[in-house]
Steps between C-alpha positions, in 0.01 A plus 500: 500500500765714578645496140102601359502809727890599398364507144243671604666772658742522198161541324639641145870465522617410198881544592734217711470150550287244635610117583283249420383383806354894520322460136355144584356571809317807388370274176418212757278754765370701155361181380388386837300801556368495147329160546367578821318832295410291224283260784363833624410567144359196425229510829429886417473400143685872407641390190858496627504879609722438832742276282527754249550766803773316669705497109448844455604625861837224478583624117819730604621304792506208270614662219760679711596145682538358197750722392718522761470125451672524157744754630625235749578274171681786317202527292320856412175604560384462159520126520187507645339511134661168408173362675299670154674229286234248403569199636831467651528849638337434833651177547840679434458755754397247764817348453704856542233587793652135662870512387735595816628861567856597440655505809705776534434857356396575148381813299194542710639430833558276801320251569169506712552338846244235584243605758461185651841407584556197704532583871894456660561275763587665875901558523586375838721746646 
């Protein structure tokens, strides 16, 4: 959850990096939430309204996460259109959206530190 809100709050930053464990989370609570409004659609029979709510209110963070998803490849922004190819394009940016960072710095930065790092054990003293 606390990767959702961080994209959140970096609601149309389109500059920087993001690791992938920051980019799959946010996809994993988007689409959680997005079934859960589609049920609530479904029983108020709206047509979808809430669902379509939910995309238009996440449209910049995700764009923006997305992004600074490629940046942490050493890809551009504009790979983000590689999606409009017909039939392989989405497939090929799923595959950049789940290839490993560069580790160390590149032309848009250090690396983003995880936000759920693993707790260190007590130092006896």
């Amino acid at each position: 959850m606390n990767y959702f809100m961080e994209a959140l709050k970096k609601y149309a930053v389109f500059n920087g990096r993001a690791n992938r464990a920051e980019y799959w989370y946010f996809v994993l609570f988007y689409i959680i939430i997005a079934v859960v409004l589609s049920i609530i659609d479904a029983v108020l029979k709206t047509k979808g309204t809430l669902t379509y709510l939910l995309s238009l209110a996440l449209l910049l963070p995700n764009l923006g996460l997305t992004v600074r998803r490629l940046h942490d490849i050493g890809k551009s922004g504009p790979w983000i259109f590689v999606s409009l190819i017909p039939a392989i394009g989405s497939i090929w940016l799923l595959i950049l959206l789940a290839t490993q960072g560069n580790p160390g710095d590149n032309a848009y930065g250090s690396p983003s530190k995880p936000l759920m790092a693993t707790p260190k054990p007590p130092t006896t003293a």
